[in-house]
C-alpha positions as CSV (number, residue, x, y, z in Angstrom):
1,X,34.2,-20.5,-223.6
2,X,30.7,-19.2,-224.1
3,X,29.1,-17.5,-220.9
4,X,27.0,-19.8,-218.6
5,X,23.6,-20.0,-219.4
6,X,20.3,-19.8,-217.0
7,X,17.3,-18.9,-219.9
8,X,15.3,-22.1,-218.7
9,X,15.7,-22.0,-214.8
10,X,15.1,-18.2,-215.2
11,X,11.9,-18.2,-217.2
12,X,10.5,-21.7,-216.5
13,X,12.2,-23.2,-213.8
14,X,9.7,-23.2,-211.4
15,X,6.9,-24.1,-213.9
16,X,9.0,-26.5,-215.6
17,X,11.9,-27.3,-213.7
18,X,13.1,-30.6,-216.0
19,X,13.2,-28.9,-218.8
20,X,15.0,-25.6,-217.6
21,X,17.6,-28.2,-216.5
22,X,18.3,-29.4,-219.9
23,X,18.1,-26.4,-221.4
24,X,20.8,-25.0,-219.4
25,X,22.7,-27.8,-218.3
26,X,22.6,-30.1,-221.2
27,X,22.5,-27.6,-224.4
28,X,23.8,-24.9,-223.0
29,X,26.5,-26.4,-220.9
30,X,26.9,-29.8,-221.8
31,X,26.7,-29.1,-226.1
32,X,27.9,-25.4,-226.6
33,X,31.0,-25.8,-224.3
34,X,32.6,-28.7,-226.4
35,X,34.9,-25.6,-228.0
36,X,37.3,-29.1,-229.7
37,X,34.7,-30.2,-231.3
38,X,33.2,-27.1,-233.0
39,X,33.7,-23.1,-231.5
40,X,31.2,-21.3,-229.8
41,X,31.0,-18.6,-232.9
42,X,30.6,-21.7,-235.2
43,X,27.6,-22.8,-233.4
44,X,26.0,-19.3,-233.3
45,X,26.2,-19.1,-236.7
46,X,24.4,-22.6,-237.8
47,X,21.5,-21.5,-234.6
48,X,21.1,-18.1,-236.3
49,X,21.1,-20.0,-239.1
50,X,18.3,-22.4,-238.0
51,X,16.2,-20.0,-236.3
52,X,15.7,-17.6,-239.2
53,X,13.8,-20.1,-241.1
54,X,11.6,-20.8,-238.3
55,X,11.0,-17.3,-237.4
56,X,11.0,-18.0,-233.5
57,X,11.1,-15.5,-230.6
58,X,14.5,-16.7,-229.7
59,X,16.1,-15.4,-232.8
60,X,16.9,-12.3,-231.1
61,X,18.6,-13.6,-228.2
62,X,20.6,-16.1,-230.4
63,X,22.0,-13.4,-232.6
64,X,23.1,-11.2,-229.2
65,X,25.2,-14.7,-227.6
66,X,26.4,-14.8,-231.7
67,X,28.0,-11.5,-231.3
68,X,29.1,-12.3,-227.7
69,X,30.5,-15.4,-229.1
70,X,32.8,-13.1,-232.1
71,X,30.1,-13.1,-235.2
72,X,30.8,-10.6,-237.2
73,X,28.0,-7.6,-237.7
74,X,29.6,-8.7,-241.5
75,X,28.9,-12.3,-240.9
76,X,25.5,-11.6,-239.3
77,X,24.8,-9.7,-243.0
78,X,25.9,-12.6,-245.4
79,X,24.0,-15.2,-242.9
80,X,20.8,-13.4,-243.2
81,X,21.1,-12.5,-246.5
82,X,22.3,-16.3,-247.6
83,X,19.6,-17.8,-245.6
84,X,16.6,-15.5,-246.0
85,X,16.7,-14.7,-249.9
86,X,18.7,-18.2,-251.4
87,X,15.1,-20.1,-250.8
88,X,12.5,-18.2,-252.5
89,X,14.3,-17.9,-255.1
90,X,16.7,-20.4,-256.4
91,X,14.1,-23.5,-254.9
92,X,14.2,-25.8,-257.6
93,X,10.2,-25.2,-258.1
94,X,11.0,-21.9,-259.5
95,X,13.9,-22.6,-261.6
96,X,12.1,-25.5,-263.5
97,X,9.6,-23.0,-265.1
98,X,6.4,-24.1,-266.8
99,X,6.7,-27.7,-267.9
């Protein structure tokens, strides 16, 4: 089971204590702990996933709870490397050519 998490109430939860509680209690705890539904290391991957096409400061955080949660450094290669160079160029703009 992944590790408890306190992000929100650590960084915002006196400026915004709502939302630090869902952060932590409903993502964190309430989503990433359903392990029967879908593991932990699963989950990292799809968030890593997610946040390297939005290019967000949590992306460094995410991929250090992926490794926590088992991703491989070998995993972490092909994710990037699926996610970051698939778009530009195999989007179907490029690949129908000049009409």
């Amino acid at each position: 089971m992944a590790k408890k998490q306190t992000a929100g109430r650590d960084n915002l939860g006196e400026f915004a204590p709502k939302f630090a509680e869902l952060n932590d209690d409903v993502l964190f705890d309430e989503v990433w702990s359903r392990e029967d539904q879908m593991p932990a290391h699963d989950r990292s991957l799809i968030t890593v996933s997610s946040l390297l096409t939005q290019g967000v400061p949590q992306l460094e955080a995410h991929m250090n709870i992926a490794k926590q949660n088992g991703v491989t450094k070998n995993e972490m290669v092909e994710l990037i490397t699926k996610v970051v160079i698939k778009p530009p160029f195999f989007s179907e703009d490029i690949t129908k050519g000049d009409d």
